[in-house]
Every structure is written in C-alpha cells, then in structure tokens.
DSSP file (Angstrom, degrees, kcal/mol; ACC not computed):
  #  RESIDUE AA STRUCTURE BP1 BP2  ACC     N-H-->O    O-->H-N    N-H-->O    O-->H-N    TCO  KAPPA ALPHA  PHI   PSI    X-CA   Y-CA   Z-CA
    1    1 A X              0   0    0      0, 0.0     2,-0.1     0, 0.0     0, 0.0   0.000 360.0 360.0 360.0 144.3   96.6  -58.9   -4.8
    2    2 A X        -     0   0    0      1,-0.1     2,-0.3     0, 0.0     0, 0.0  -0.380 360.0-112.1 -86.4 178.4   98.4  -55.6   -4.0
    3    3 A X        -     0   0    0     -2,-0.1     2,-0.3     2,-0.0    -1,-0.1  -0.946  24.9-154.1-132.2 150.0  100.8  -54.7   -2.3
    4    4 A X        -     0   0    0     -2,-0.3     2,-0.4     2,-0.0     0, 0.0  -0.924   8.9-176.7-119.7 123.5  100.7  -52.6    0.9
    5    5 A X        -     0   0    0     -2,-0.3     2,-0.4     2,-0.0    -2,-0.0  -0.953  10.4-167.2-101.1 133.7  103.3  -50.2    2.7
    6    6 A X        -     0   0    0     -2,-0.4     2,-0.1     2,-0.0    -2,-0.0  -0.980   3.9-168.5-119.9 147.0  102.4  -48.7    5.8
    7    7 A X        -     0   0    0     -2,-0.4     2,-0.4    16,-0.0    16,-0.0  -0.473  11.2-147.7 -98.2-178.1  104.4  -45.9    7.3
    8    8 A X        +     0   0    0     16,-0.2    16,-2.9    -2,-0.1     2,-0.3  -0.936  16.3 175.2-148.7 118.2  103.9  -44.7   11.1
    9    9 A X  E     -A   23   0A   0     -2,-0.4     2,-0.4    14,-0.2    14,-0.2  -0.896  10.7-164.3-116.5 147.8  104.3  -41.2   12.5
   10   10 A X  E     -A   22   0A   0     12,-1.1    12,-2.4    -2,-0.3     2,-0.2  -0.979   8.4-157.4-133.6 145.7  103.5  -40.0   16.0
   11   11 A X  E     -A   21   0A   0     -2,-0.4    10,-0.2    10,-0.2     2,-0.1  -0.610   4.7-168.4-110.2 156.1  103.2  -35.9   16.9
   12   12 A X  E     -A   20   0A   0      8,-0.8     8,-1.0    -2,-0.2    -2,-0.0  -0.710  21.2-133.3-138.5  83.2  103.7  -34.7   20.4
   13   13 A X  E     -A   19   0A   0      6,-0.2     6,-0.3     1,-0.2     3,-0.1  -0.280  18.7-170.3 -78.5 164.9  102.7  -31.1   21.1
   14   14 A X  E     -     0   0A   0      4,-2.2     5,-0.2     1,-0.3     2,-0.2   0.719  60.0 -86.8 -86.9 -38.4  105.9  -29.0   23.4
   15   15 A X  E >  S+A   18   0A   0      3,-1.1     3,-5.4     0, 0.0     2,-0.8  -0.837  99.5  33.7 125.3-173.2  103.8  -26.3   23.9
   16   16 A X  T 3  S-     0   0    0      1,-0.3    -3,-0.0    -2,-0.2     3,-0.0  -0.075 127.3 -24.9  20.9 -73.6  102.7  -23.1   22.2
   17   17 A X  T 3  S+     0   0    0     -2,-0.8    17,-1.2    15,-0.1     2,-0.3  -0.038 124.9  65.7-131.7  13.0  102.8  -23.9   17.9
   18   18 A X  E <   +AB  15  33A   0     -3,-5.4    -4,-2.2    15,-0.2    -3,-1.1  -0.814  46.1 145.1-140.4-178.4  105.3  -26.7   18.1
   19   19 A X  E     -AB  13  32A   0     13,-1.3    13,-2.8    -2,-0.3     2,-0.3  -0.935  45.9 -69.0 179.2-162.3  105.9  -29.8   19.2
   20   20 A X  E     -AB  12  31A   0     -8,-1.0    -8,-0.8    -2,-0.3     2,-0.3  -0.887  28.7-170.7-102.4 108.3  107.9  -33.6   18.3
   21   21 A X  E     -AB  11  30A   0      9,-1.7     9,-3.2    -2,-0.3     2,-0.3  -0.918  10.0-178.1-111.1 151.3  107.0  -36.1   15.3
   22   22 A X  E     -A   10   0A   0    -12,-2.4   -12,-1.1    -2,-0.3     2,-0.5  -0.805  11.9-149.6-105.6 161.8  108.9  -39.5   15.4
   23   23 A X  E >   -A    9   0A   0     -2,-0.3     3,-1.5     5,-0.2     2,-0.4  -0.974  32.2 -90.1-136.6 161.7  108.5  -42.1   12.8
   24   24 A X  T 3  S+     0   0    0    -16,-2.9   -16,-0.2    -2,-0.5     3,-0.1  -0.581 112.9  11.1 -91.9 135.1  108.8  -45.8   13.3
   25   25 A X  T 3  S+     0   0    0     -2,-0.4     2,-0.4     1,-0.3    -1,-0.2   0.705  99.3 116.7  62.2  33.4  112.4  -47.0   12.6
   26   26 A X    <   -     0   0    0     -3,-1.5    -1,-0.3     1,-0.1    -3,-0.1  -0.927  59.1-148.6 -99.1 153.8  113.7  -43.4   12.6
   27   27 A X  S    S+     0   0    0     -2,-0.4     2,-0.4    -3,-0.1    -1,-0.1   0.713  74.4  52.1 -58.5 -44.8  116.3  -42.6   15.5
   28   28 A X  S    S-     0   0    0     -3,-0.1    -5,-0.2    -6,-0.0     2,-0.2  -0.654  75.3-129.7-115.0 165.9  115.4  -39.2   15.9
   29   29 A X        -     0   0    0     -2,-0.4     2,-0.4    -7,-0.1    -7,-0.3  -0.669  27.4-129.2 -93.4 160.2  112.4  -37.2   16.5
   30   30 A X  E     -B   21   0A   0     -9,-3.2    -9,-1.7    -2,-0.2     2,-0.6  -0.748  12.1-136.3-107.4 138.1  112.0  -34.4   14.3
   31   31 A X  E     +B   20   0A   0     -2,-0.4   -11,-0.3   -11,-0.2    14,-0.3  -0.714  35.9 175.5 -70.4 101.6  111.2  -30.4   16.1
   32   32 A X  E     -B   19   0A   0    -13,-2.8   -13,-1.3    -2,-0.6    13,-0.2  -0.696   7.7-178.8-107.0 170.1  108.4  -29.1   13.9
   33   33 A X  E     -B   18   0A   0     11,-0.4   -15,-0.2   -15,-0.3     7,-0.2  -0.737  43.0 -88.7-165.2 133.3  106.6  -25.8   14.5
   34   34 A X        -     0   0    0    -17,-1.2     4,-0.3    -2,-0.1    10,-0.1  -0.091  65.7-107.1  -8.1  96.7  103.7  -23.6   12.9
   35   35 A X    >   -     0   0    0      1,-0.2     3,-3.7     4,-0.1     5,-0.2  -0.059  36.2-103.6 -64.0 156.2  106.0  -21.5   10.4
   36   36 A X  T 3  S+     0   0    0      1,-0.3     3,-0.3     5,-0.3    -1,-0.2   0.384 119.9  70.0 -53.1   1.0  106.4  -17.9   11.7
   37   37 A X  T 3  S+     0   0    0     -2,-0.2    -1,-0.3     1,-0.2    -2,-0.1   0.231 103.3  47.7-119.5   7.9  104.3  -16.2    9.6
   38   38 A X  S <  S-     0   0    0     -3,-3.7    -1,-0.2    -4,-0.3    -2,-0.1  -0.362 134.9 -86.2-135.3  45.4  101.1  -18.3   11.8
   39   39 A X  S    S+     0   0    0     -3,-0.3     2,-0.2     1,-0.2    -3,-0.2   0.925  83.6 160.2  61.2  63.3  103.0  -17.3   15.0
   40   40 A X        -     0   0    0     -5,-0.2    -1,-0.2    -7,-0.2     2,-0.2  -0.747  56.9 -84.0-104.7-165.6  105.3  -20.4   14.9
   41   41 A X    >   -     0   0    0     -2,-0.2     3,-0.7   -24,-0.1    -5,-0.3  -0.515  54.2-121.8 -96.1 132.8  108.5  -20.9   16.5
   42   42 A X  T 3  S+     0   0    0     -2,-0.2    -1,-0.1     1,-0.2    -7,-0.0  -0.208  97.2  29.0 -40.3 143.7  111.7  -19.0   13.8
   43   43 A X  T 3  S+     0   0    0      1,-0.1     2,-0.3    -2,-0.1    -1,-0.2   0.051  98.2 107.3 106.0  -0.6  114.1  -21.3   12.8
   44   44 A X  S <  S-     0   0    0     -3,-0.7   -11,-0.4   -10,-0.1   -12,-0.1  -0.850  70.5-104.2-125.0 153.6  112.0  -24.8   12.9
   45   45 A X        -     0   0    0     -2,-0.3   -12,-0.2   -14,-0.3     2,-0.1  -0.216  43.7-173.5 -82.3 135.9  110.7  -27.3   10.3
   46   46 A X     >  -     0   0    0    -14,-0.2     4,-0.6     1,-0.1   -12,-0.1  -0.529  45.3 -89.0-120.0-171.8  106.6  -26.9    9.9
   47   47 A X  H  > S+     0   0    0      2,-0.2     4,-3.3     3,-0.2     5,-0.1   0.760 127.9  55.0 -52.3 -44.0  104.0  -28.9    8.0
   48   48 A X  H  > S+     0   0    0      2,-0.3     4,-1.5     1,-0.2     5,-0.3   0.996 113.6  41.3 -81.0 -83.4  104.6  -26.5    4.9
   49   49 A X  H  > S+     0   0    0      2,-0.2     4,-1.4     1,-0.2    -1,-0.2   0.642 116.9  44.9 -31.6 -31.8  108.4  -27.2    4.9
   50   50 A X  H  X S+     0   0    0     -4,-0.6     4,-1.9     1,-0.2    -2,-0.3   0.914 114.2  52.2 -92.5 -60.0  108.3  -31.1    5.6
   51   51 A X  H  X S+     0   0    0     -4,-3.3     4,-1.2     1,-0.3    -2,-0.2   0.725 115.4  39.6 -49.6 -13.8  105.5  -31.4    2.9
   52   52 A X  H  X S+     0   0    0     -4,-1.5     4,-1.9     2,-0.2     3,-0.4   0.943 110.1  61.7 -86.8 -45.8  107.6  -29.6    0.5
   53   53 A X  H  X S+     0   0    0     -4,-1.4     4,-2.9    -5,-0.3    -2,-0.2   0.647 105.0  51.5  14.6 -79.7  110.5  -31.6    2.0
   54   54 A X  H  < S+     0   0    0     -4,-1.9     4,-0.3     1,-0.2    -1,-0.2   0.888 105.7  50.3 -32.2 -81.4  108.6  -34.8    0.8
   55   55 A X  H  X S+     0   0    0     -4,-1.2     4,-2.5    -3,-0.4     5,-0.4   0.877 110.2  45.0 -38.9 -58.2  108.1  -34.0   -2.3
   56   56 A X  H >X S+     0   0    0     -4,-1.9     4,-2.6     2,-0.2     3,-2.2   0.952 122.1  43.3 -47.0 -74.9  112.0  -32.8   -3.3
   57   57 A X  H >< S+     0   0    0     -4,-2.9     3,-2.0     1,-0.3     2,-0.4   0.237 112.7  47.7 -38.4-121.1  113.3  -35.9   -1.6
   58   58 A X  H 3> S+     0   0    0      1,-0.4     4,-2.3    -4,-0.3    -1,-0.3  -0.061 117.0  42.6 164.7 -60.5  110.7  -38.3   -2.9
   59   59 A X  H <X S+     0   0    0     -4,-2.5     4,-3.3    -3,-2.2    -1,-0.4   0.948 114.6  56.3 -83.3 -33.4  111.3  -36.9   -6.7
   60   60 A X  H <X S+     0   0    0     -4,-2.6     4,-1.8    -3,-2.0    -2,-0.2   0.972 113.8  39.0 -46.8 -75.9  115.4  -36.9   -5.8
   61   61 A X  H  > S+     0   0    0      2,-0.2     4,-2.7     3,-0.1     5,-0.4   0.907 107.6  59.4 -37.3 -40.9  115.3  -40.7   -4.9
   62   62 A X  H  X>S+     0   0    0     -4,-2.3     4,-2.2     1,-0.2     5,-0.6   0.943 116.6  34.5 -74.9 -57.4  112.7  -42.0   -7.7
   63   63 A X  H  X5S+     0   0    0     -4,-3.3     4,-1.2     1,-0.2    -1,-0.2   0.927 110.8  55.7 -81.8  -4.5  115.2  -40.8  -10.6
   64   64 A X  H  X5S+     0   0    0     -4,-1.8     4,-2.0    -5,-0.3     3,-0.4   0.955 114.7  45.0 -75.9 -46.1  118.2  -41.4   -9.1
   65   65 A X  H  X5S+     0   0    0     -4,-2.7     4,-1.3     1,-0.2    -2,-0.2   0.738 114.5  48.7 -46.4 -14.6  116.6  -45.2   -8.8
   66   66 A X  H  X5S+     0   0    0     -4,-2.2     4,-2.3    -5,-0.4     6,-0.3   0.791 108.2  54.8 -91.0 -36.3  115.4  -45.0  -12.2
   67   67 A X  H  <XS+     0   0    0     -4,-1.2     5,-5.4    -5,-0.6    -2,-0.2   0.884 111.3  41.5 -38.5 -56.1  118.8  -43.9  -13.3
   68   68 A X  H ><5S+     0   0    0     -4,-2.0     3,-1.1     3,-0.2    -2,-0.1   0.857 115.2  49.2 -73.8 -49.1  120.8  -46.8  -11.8
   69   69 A X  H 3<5S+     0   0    0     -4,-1.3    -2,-0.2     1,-0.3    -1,-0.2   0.794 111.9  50.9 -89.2 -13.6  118.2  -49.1  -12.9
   70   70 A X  T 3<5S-     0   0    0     -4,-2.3    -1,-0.3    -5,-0.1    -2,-0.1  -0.270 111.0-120.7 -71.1  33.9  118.7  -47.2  -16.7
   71   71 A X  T < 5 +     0   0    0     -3,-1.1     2,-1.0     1,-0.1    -3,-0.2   0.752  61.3 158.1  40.6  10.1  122.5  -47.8  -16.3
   72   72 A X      < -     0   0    0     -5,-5.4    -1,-0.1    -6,-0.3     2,-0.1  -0.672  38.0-135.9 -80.2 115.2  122.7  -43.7  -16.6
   73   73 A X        -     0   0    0     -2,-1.0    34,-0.4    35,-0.1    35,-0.3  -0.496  21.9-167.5 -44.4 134.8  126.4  -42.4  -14.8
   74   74 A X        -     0   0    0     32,-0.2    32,-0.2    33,-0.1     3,-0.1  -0.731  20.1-172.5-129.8 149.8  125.5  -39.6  -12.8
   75   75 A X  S    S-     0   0    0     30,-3.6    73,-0.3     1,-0.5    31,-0.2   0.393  76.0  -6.3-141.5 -30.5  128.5  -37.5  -11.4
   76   76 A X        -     0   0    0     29,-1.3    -1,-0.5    71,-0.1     2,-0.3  -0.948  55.0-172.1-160.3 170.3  126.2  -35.5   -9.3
   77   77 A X        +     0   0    0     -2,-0.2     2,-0.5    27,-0.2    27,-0.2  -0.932  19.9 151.1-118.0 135.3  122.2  -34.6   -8.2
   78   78 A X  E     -C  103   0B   0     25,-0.9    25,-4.8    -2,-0.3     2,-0.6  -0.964  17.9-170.3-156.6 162.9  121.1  -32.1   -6.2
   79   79 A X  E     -C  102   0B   0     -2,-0.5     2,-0.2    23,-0.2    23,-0.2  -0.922  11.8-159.2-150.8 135.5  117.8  -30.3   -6.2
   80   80 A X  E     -C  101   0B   0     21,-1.0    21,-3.4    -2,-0.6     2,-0.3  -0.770  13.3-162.3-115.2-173.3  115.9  -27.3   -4.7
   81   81 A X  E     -C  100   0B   0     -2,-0.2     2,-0.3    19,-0.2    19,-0.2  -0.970   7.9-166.3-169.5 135.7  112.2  -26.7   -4.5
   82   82 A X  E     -C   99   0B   0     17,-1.3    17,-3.5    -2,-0.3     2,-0.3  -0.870   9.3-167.7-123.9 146.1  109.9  -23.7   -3.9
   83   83 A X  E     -C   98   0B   0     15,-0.3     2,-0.3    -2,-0.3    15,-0.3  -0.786  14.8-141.2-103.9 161.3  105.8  -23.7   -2.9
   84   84 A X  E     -C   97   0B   0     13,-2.0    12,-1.7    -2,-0.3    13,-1.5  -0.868  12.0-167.2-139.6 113.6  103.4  -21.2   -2.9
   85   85 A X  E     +C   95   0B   0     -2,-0.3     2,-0.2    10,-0.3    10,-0.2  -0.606  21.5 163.6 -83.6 145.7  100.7  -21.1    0.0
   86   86 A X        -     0   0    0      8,-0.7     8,-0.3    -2,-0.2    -2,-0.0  -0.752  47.5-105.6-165.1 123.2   97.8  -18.7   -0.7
   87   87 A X        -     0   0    0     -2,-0.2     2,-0.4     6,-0.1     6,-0.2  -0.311  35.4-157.1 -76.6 126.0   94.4  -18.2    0.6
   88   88 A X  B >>  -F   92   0C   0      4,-3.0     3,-0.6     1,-0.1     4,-0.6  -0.858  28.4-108.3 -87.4 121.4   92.4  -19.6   -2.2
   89   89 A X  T 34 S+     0   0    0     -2,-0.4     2,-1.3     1,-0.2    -1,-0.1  -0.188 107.5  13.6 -51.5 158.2   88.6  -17.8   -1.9
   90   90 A X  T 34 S+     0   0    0      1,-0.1    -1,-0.2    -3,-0.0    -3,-0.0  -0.120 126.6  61.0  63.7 -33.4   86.3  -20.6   -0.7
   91   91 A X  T <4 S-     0   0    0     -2,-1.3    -2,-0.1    -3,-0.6    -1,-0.1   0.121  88.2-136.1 -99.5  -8.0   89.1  -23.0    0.3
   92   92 A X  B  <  -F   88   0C   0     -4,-0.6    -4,-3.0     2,-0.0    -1,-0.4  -0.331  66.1 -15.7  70.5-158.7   91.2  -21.2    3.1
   93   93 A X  S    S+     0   0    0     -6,-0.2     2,-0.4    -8,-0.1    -6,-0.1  -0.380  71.0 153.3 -92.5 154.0   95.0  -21.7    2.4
   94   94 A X        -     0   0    0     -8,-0.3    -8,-0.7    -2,-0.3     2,-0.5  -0.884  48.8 -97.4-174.1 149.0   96.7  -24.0    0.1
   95   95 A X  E     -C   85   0B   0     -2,-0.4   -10,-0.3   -10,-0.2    40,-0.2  -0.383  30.8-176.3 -59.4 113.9   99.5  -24.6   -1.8
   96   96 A X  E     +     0   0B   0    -12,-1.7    39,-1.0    -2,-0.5     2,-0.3   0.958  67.9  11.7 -81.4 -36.3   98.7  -23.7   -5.6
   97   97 A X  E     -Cd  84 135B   0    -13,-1.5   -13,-2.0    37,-0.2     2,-0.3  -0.950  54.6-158.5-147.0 148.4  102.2  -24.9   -7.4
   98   98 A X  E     -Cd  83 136B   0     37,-2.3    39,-1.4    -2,-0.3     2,-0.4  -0.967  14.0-156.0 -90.6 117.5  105.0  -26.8   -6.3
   99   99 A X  E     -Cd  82 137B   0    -17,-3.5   -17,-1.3    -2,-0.3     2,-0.4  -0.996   1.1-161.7-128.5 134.6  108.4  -26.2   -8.5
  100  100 A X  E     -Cd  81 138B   0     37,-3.7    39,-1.8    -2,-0.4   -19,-0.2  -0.919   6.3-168.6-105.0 120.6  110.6  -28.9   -8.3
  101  101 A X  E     +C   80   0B   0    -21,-3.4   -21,-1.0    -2,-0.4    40,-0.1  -0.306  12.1 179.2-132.5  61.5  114.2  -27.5   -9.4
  102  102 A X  E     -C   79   0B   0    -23,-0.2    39,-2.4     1,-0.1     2,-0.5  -0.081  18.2-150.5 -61.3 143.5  116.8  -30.5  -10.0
  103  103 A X  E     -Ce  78 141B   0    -25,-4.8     2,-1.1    37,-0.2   -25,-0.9  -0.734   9.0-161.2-118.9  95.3  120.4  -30.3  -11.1
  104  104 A X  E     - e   0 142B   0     37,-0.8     2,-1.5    -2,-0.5    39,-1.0  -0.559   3.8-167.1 -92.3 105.9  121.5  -33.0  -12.9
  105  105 A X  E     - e   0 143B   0     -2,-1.1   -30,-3.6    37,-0.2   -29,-1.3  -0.541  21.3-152.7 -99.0  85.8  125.2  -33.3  -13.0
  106  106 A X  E     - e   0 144B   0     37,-2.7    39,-1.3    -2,-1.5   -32,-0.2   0.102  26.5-147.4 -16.5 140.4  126.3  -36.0  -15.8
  107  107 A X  S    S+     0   0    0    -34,-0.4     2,-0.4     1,-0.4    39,-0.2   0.664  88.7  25.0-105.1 -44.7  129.0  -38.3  -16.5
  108  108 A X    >   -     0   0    0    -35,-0.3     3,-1.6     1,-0.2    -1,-0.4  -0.949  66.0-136.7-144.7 136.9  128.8  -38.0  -20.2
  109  109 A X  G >  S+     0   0    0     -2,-0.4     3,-0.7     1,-0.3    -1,-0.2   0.735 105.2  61.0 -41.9 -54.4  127.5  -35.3  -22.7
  110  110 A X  G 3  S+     0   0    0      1,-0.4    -1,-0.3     2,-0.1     3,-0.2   0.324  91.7  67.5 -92.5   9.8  125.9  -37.8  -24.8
  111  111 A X  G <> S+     0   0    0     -3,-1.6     4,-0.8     2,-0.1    -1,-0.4  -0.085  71.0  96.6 -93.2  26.7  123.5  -38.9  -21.9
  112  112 A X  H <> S+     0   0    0     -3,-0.7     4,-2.8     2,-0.2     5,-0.3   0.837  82.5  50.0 -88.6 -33.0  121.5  -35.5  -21.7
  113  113 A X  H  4 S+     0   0    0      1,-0.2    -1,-0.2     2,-0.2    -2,-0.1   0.792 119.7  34.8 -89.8  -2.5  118.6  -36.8  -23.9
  114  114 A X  H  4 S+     0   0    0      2,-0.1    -1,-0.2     3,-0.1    -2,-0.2   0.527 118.4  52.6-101.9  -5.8  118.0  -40.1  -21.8
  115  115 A X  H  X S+     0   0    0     -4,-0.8     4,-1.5     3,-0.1    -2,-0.2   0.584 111.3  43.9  -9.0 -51.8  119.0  -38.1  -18.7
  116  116 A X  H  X S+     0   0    0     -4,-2.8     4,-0.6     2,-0.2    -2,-0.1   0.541 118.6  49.1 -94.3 -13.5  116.0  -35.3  -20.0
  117  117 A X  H  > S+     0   0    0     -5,-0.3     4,-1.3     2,-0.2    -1,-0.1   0.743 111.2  49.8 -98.6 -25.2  113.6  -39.0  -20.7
  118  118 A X  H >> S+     0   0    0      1,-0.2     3,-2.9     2,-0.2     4,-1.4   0.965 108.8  53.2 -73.2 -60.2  114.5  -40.3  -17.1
  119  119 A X  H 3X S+     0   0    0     -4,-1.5     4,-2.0     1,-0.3    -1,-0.2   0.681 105.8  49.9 -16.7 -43.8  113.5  -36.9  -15.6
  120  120 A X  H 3X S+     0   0    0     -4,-0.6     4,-0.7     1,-0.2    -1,-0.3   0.917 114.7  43.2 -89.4 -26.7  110.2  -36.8  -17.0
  121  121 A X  H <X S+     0   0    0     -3,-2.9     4,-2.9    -4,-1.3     5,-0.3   0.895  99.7  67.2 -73.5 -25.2  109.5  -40.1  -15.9
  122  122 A X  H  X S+     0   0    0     -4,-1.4     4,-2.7     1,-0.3    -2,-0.2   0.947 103.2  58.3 -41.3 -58.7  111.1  -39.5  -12.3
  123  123 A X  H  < S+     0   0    0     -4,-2.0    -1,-0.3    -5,-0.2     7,-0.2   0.925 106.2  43.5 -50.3 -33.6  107.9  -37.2  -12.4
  124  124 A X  H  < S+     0   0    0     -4,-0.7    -2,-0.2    -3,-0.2    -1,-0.2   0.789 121.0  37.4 -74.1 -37.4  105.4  -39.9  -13.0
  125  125 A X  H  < S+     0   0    0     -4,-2.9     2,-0.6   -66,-0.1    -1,-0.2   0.663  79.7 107.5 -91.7 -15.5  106.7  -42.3  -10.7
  126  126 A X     X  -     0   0    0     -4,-2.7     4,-1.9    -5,-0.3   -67,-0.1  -0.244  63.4-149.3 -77.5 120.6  107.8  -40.1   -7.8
  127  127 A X  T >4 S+     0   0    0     -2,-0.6     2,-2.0     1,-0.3     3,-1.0   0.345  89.5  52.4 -62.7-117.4  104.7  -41.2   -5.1
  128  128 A X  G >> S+     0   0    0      1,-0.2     4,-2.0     2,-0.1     3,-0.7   0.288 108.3  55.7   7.5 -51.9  104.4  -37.8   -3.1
  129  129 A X  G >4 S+     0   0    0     -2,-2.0     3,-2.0     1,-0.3    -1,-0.2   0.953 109.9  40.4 -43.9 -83.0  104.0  -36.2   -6.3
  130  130 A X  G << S+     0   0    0     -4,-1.9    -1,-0.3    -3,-1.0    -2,-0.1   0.574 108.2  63.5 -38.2 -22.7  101.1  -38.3   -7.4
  131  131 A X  G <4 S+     0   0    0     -3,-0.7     2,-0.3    -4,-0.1    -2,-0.3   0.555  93.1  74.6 -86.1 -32.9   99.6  -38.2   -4.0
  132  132 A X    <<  -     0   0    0     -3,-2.0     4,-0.1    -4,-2.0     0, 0.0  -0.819  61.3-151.3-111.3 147.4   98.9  -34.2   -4.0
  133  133 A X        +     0   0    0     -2,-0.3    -1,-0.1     2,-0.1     3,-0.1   0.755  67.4 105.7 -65.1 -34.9   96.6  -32.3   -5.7
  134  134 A X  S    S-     0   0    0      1,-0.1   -37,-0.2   -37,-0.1   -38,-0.1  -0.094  84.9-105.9 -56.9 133.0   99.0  -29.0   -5.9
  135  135 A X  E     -d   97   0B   0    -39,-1.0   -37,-2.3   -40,-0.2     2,-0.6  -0.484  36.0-140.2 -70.4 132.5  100.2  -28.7   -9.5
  136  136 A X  E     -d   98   0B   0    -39,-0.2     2,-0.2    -4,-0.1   -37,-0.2  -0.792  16.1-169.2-130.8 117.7  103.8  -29.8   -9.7
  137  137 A X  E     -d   99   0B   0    -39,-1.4   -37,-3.7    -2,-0.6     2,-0.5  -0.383   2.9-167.6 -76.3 108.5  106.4  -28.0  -11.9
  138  138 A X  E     +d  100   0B   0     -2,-0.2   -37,-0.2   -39,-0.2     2,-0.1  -0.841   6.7 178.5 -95.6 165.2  110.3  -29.7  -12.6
  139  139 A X        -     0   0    0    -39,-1.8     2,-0.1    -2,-0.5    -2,-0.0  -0.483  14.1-168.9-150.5  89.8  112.4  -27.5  -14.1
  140  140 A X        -     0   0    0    -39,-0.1     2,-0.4   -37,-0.1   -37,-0.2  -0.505  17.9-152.9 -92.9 154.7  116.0  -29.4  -14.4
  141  141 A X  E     -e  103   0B   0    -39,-2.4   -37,-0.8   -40,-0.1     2,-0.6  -0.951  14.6-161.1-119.4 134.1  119.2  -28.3  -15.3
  142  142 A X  E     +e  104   0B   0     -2,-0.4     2,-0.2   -39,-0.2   -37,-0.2  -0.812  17.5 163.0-112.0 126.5  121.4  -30.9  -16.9
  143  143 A X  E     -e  105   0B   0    -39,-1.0   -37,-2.7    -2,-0.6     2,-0.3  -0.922  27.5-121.8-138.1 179.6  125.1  -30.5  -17.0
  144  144 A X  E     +e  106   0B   0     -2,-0.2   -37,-0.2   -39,-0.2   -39,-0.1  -0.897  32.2 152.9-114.1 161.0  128.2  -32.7  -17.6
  145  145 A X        -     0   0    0    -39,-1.3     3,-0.2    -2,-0.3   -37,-0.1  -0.385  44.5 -95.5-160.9 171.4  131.1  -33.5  -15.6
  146  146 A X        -     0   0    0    -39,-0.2     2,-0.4     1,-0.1   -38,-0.1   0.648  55.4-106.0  -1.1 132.0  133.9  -36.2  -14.9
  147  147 A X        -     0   0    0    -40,-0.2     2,-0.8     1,-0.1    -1,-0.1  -0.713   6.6-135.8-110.1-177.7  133.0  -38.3  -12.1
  148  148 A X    >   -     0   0    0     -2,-0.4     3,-1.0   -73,-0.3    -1,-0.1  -0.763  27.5-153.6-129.4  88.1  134.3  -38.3   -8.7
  149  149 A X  T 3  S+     0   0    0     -2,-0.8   -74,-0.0     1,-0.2     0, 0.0  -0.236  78.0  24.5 -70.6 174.8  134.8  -42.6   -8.1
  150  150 A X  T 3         0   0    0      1,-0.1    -1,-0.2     0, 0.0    -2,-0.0   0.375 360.0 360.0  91.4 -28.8  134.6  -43.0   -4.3
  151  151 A X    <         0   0    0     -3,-1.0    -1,-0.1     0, 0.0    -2,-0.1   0.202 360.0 360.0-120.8 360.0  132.9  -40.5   -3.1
C-alpha cells in the first residue's frame, strides 16, 4: 500500500493582482501578487517566486537530510536559485530551466567527494524537483571550513 501526504492551501483574492494564501498548520498567511512585470503589486511574492521558492527549499532540505542520515559534518548550506519564464510558441509562458545554485560549506576537506555523491542524489530525491517538467540545473560550490558548534 502507499503511502499518502496531503498538503492544504487556501488563496484569497485582496483585490487588483494579489491576494492571501494560508496553508494548513502554517501561522501565517502568505501576501502573494502577479509579479510586476503582469501588472502585479512591486515588492510581493508571486506564483513564479514561490514556485521557484519550492524548489530551492525543497532541494536545501532533501540533502541536508541525506547528509545527516550519511553522517556528512556540514559547517554551513546556503543556496540561491534563478528561473527563466519565456513565451514558448504554441505553449504561452513557461519556465524553460530552473538553476539550482547550492553552497556547500564543509567540515572537513576530505568529505568533498561524498559531499559532490550526496548532491547529486539530493537532486533525485528532492520531490518538487521531480514533480516539474522545467529542466533543472544544480550547480554547487563546495568549500571547507571549521564548524561553528552551537549555532
């Protein structure tokens, strides 16, 4: 038998391009709007942004969980992430590439090539990922140092 998650979102529109999503067991609701460049609202998080969102986060969690459960020290992660929407003929707009751009900040030098083995699986496993069609690019940078207990 499988096994089943289901998540729950509700949208609200505010008016004009923007409006409210909650999710169930979040505390707050998120402001989303139409990004500015389809006459939404400057300065607030749209479909395009949360979907890329998803994806960074998504791939950021699955290897740092693959990491922990690989025993790999990590001293640091952080990641940015670019899309590119583009009216495709026949197809309206859509994202063609995703670039996923992680920095993985090490604990020890001699972990870079099971560090570079997690990574690639981090890609495989990370659900959003698998779930879109848009072709999706990492490009990690792996470096080492000391870590920072505590923190």
């Amino acid at each position: 038998m499988s096994e089943v998650h289901t998540y729950r979102t509700a949208a609200r529109w505010t008016g004009r391009r923007s409006g409210q999503v909650e999710a169930e067991g979040v505390a707050e609701p998120l402001r989303f709007s139409a990004p500015p460049e389809f006459q939404g609202e400057a300065g607030q998080w749209s479909p395009e942004t949360l979907l890329l969102a998803a994806a960074n986060t998504c791939f950021l969690t699955t290897f740092v969980a693959i990491a922990e459960f690989s025993k790999l020290e990590l001293a640091g992660v952080e990641m940015s992430a670019e899309a590119h929407l583009e009216r495709v003929p026949g197809q309206g707009y859509r994202f063609t590439e995703m670039v996923l751009r992680p920095v993985i900040v090490l604990a020890h030098d001699a972990d870079r090539e099971k560090a570079a083995r997690l990574l690639e699986k981090a890609e495989k496993s990370c659900i959003v990922a698998r779930s879109l069609e848009t072709p999706l690019r990492v490009e990690a940078t792996l470096r080492t140092e000391a870590p920072v207990h505590g923190a």
